[in-house]
mmCIF file of the N, C-alpha and C atoms, coordinates in Angstrom:
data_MODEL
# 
_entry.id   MODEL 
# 
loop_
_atom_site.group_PDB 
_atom_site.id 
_atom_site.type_symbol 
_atom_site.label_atom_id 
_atom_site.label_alt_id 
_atom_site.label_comp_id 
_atom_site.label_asym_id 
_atom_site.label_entity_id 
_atom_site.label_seq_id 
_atom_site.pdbx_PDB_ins_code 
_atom_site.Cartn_x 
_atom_site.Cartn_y 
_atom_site.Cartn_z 
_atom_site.occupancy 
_atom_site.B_iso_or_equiv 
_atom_site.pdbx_formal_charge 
_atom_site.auth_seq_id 
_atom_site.auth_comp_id 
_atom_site.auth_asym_id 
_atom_site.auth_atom_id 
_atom_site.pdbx_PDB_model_num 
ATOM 1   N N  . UNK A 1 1  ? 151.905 82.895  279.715 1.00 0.00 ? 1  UNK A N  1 
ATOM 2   C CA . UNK A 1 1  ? 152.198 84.109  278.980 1.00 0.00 ? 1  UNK A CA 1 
ATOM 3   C C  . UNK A 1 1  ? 152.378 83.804  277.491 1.00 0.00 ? 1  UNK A C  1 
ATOM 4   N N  . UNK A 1 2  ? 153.053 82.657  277.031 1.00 0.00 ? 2  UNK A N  1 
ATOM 5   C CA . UNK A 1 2  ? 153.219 82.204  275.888 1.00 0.00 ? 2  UNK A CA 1 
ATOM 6   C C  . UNK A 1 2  ? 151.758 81.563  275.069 1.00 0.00 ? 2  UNK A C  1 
ATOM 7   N N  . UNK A 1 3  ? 151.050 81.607  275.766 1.00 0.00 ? 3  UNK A N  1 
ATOM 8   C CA . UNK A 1 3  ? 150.095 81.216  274.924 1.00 0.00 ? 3  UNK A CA 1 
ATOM 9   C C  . UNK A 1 3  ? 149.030 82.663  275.089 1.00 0.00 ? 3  UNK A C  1 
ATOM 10  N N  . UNK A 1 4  ? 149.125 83.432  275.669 1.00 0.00 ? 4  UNK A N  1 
ATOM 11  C CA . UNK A 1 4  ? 148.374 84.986  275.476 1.00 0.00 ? 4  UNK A CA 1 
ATOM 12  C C  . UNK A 1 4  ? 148.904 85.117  274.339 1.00 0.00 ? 4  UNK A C  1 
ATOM 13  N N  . UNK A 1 5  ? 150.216 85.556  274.405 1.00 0.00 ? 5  UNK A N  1 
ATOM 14  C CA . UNK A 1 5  ? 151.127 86.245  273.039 1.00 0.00 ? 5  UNK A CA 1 
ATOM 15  C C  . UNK A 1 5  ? 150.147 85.338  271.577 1.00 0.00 ? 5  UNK A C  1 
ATOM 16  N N  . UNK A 1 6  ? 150.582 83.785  271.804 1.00 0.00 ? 6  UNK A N  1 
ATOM 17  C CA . UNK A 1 6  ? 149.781 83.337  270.508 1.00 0.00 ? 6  UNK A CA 1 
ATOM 18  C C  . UNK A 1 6  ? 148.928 83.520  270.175 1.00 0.00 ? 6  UNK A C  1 
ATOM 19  N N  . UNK A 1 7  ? 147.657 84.109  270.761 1.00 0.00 ? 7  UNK A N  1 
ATOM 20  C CA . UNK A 1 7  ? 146.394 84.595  270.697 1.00 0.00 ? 7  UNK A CA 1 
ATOM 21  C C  . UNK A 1 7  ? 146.217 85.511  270.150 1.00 0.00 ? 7  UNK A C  1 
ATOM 22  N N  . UNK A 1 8  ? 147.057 86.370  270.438 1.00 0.00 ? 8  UNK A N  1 
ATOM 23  C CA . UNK A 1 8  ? 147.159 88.098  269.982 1.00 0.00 ? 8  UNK A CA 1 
ATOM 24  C C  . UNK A 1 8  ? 147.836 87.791  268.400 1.00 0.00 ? 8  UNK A C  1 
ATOM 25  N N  . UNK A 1 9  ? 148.731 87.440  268.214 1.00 0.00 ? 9  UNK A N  1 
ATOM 26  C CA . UNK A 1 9  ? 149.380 86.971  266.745 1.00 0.00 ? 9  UNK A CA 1 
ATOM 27  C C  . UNK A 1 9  ? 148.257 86.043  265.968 1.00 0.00 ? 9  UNK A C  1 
ATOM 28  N N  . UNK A 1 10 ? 147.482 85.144  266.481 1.00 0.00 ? 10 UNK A N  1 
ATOM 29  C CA . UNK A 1 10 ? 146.432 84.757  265.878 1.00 0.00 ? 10 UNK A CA 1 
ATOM 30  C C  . UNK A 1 10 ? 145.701 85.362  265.447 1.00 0.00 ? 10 UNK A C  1 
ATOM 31  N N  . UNK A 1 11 ? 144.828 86.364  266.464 1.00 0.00 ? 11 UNK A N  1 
ATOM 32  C CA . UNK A 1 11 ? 144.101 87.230  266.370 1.00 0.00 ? 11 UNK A CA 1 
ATOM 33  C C  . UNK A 1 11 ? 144.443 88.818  265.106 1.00 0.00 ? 11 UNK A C  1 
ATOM 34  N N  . UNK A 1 12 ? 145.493 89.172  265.486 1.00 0.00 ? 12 UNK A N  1 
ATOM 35  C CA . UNK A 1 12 ? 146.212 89.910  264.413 1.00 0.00 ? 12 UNK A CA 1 
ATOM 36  C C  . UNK A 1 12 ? 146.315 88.956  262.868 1.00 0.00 ? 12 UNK A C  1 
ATOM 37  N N  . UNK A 1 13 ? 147.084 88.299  263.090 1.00 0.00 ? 13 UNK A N  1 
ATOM 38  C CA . UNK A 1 13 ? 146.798 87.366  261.630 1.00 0.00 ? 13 UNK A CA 1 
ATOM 39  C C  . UNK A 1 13 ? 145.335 87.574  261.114 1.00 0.00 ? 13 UNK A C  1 
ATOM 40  N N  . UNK A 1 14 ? 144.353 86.828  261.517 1.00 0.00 ? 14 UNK A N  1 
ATOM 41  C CA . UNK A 1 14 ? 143.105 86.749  261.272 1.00 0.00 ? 14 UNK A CA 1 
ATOM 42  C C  . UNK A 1 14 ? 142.275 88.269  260.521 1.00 0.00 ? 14 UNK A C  1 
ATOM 43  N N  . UNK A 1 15 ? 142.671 89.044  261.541 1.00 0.00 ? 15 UNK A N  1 
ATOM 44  C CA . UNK A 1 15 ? 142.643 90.365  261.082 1.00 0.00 ? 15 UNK A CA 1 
ATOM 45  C C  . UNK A 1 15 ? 143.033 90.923  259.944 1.00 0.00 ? 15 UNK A C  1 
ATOM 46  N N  . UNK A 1 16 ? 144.402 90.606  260.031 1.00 0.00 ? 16 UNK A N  1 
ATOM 47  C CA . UNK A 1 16 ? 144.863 91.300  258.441 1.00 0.00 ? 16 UNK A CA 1 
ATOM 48  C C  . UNK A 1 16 ? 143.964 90.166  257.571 1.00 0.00 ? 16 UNK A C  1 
ATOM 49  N N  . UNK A 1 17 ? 144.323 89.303  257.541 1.00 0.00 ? 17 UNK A N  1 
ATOM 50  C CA . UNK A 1 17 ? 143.574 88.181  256.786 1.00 0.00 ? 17 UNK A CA 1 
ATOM 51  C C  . UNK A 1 17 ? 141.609 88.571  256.000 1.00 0.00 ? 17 UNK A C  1 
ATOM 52  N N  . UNK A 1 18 ? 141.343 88.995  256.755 1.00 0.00 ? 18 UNK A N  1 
ATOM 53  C CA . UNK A 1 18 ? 139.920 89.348  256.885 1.00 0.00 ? 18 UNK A CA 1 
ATOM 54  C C  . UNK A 1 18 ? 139.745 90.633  255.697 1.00 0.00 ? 18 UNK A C  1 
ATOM 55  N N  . UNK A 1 19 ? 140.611 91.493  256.591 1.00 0.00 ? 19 UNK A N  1 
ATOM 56  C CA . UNK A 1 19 ? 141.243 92.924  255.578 1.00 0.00 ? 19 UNK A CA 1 
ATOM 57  C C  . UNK A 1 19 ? 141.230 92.508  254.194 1.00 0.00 ? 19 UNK A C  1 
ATOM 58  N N  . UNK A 1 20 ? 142.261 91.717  253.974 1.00 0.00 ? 20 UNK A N  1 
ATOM 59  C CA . UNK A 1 20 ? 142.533 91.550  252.465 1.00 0.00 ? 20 UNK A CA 1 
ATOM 60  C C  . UNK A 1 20 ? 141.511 91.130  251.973 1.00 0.00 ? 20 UNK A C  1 
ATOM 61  N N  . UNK A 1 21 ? 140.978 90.135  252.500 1.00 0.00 ? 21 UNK A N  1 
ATOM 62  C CA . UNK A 1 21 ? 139.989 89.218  251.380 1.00 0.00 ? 21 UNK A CA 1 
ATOM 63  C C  . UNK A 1 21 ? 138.982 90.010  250.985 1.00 0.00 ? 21 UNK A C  1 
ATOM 64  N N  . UNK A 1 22 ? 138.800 91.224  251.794 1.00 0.00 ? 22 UNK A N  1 
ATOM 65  C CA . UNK A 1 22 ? 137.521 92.334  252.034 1.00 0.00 ? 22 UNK A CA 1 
ATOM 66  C C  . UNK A 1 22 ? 137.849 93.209  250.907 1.00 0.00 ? 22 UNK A C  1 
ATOM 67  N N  . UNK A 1 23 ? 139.100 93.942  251.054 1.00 0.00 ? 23 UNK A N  1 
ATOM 68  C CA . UNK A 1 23 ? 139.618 94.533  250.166 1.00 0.00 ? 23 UNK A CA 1 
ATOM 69  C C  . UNK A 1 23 ? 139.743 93.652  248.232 1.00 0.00 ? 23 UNK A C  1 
ATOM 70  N N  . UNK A 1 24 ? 139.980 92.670  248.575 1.00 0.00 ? 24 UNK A N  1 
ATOM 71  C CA . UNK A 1 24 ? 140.012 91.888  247.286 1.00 0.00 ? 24 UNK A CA 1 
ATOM 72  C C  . UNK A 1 24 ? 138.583 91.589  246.884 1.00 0.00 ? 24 UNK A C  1 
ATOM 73  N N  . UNK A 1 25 ? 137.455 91.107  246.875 1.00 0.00 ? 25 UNK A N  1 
ATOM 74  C CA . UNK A 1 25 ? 136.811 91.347  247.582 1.00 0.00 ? 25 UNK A CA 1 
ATOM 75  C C  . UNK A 1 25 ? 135.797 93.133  246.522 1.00 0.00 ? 25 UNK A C  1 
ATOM 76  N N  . UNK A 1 26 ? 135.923 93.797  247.150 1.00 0.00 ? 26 UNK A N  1 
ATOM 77  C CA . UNK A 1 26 ? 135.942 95.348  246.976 1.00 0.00 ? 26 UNK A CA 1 
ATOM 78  C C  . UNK A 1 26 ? 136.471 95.294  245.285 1.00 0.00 ? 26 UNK A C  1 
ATOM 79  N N  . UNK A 1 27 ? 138.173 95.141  245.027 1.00 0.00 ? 27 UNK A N  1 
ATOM 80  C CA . UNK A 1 27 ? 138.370 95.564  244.205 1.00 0.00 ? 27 UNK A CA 1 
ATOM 81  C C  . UNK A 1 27 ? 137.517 94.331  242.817 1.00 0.00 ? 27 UNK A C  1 
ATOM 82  N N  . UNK A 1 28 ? 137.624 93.442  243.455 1.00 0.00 ? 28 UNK A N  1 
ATOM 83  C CA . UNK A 1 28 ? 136.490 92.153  242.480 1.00 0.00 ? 28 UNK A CA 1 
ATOM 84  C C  . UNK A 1 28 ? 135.481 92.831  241.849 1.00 0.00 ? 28 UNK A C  1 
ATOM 85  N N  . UNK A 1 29 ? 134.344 93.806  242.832 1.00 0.00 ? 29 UNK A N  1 
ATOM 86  C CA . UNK A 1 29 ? 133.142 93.938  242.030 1.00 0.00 ? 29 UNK A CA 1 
ATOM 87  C C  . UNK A 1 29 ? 133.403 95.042  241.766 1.00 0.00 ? 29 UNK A C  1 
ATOM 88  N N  . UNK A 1 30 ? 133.910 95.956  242.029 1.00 0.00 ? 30 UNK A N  1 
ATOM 89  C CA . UNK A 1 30 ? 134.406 97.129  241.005 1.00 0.00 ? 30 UNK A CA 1 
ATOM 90  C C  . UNK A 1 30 ? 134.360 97.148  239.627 1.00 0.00 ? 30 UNK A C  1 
ATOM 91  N N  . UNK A 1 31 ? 135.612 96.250  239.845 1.00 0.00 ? 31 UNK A N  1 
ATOM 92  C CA . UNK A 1 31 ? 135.887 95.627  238.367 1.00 0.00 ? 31 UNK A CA 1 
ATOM 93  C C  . UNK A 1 31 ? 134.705 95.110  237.288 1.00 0.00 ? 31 UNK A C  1 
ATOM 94  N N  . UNK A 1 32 ? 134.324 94.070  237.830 1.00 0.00 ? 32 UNK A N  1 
ATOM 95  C CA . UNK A 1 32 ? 133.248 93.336  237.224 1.00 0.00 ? 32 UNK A CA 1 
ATOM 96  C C  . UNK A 1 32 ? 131.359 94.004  237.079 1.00 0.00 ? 32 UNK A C  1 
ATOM 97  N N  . UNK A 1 33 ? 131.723 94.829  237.931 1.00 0.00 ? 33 UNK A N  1 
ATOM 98  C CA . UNK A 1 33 ? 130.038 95.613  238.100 1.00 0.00 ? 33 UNK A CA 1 
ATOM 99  C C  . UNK A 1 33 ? 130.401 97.096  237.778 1.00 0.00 ? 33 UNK A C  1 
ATOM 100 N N  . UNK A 1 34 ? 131.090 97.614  238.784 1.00 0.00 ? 34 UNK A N  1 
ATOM 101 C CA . UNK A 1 34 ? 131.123 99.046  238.724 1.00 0.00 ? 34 UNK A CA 1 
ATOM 102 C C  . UNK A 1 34 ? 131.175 99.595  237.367 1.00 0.00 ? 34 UNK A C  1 
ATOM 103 N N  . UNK A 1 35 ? 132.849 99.223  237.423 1.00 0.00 ? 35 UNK A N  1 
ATOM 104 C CA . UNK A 1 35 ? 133.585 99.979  236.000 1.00 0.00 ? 35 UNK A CA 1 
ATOM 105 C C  . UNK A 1 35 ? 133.200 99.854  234.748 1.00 0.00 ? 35 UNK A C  1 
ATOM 106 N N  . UNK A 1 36 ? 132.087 99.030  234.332 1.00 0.00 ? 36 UNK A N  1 
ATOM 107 C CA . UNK A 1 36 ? 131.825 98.490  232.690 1.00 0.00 ? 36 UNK A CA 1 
ATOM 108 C C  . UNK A 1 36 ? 130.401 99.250  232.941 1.00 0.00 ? 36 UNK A C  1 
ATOM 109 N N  . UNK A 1 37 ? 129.728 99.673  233.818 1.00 0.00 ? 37 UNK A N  1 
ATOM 110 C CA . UNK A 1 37 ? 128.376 100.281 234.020 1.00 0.00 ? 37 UNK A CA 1 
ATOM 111 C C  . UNK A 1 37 ? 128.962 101.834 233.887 1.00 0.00 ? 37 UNK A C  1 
ATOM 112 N N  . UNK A 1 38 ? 129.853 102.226 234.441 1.00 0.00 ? 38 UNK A N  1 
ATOM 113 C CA . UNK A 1 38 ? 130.395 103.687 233.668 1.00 0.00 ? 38 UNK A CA 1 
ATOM 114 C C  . UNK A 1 38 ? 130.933 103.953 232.674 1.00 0.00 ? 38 UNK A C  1 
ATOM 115 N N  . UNK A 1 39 ? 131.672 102.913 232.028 1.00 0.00 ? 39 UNK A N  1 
ATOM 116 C CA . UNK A 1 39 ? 132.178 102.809 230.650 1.00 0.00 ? 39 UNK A CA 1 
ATOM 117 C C  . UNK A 1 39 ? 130.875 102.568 229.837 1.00 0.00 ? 39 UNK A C  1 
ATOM 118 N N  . UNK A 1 40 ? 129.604 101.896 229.895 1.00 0.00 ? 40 UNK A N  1 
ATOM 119 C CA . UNK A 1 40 ? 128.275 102.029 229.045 1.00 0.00 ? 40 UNK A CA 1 
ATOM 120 C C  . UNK A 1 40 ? 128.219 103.145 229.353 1.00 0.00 ? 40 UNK A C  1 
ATOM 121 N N  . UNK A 1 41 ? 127.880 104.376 230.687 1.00 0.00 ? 41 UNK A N  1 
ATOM 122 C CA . UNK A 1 41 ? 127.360 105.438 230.783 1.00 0.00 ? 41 UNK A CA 1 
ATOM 123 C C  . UNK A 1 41 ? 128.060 106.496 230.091 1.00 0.00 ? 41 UNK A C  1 
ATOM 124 N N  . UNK A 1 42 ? 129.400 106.176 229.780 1.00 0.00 ? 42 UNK A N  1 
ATOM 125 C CA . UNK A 1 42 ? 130.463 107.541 229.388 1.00 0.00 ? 42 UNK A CA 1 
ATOM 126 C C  . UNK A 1 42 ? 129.978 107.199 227.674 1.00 0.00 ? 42 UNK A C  1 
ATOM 127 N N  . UNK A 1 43 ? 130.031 105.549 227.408 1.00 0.00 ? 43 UNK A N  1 
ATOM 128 C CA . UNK A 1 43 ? 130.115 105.821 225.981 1.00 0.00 ? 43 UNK A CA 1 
ATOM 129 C C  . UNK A 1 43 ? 128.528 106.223 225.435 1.00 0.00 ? 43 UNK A C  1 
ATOM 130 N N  . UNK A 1 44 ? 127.380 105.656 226.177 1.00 0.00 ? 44 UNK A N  1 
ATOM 131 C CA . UNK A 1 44 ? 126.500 106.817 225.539 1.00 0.00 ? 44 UNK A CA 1 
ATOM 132 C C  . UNK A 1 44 ? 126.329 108.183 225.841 1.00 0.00 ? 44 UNK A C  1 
ATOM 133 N N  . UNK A 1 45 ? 126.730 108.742 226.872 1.00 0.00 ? 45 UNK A N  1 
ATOM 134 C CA . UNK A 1 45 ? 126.619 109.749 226.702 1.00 0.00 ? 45 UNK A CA 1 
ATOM 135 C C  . UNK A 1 45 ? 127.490 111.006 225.611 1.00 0.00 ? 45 UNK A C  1 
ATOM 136 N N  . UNK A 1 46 ? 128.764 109.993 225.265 1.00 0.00 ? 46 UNK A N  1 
ATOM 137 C CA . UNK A 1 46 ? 129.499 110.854 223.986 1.00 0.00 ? 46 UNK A CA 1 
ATOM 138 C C  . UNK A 1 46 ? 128.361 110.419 222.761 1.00 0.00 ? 46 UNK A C  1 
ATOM 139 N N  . UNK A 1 47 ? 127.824 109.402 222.840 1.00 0.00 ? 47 UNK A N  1 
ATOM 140 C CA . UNK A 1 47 ? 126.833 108.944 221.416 1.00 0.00 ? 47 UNK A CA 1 
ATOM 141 C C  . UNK A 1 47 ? 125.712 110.176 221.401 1.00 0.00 ? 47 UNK A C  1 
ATOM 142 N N  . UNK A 1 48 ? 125.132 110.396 222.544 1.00 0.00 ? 48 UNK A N  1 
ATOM 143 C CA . UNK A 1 48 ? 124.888 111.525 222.178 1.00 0.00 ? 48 UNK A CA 1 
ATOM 144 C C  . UNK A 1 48 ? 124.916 113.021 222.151 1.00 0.00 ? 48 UNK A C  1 
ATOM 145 N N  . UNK A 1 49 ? 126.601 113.292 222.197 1.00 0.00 ? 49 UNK A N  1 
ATOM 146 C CA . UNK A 1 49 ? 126.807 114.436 222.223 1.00 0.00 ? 49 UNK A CA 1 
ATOM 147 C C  . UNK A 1 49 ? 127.223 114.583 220.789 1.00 0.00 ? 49 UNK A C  1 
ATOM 148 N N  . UNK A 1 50 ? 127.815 113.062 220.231 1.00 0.00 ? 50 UNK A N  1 
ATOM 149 C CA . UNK A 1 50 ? 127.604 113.221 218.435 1.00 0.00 ? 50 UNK A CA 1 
ATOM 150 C C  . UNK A 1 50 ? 126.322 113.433 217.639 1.00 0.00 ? 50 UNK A C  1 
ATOM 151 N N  . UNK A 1 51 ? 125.120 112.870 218.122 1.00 0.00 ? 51 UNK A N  1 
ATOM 152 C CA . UNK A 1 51 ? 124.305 113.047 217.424 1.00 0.00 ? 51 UNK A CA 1 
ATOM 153 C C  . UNK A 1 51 ? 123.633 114.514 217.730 1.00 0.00 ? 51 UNK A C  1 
ATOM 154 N N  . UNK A 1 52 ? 124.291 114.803 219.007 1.00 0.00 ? 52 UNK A N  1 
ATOM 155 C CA . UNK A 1 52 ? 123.464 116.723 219.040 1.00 0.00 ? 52 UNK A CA 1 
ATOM 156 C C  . UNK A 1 52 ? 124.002 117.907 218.220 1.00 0.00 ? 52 UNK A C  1 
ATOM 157 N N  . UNK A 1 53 ? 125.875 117.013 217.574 1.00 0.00 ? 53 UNK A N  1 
ATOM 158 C CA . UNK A 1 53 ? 126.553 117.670 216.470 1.00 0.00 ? 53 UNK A CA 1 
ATOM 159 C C  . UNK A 1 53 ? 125.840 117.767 215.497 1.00 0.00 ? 53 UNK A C  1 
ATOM 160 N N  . UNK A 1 54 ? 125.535 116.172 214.958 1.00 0.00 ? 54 UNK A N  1 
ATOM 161 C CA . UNK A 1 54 ? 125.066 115.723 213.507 1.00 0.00 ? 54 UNK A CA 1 
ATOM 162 C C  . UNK A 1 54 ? 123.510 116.786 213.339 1.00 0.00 ? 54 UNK A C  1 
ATOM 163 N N  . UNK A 1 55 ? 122.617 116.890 214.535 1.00 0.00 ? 55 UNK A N  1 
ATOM 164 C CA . UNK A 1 55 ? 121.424 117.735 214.177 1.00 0.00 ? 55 UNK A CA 1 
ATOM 165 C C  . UNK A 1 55 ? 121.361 118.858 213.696 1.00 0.00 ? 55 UNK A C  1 
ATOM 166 N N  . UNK A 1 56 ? 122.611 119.564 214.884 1.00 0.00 ? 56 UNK A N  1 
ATOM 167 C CA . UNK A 1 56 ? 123.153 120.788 214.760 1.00 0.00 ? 56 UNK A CA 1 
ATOM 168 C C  . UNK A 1 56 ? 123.544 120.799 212.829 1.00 0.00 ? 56 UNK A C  1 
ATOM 169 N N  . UNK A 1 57 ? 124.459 120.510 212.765 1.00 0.00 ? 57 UNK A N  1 
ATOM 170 C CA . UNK A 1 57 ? 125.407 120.823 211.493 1.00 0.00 ? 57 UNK A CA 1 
ATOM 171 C C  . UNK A 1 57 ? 124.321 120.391 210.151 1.00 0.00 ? 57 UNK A C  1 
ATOM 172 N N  . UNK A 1 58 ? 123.143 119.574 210.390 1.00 0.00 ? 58 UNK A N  1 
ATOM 173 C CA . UNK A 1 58 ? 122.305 119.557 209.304 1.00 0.00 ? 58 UNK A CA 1 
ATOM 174 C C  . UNK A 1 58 ? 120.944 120.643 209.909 1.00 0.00 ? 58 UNK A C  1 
# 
């Protein structure tokens, strides 16, 4: 019986274990890929909502 139980606590360990690194993991390329590819997309798209001012106003 004592060595079922360890199995299951292994097995659970492993699990969460898996979780995190997945999750870490996840938040890694977010960071490094995602978020700087929408920060280029946000800042040109204000670049050209200035220059549709600048046409406008001349």
């Amino acid at each position: 019986m004592a060595k079922k139980f360890s199995f299951v606590k292994g097995l659970a360990t492993g699990v969460v274990a898996t979780a995190a690194t997945v999750a870490g993991a996840v938040f890694a390329v977010k960071k490094t890929i995602i978020d700087p590819e929408e920060e280029k997309a946000a800042f040109i798209q204000e670049n050209r909502k200035k220059a549709a001012r600048r046409r406008v106003s001349h």
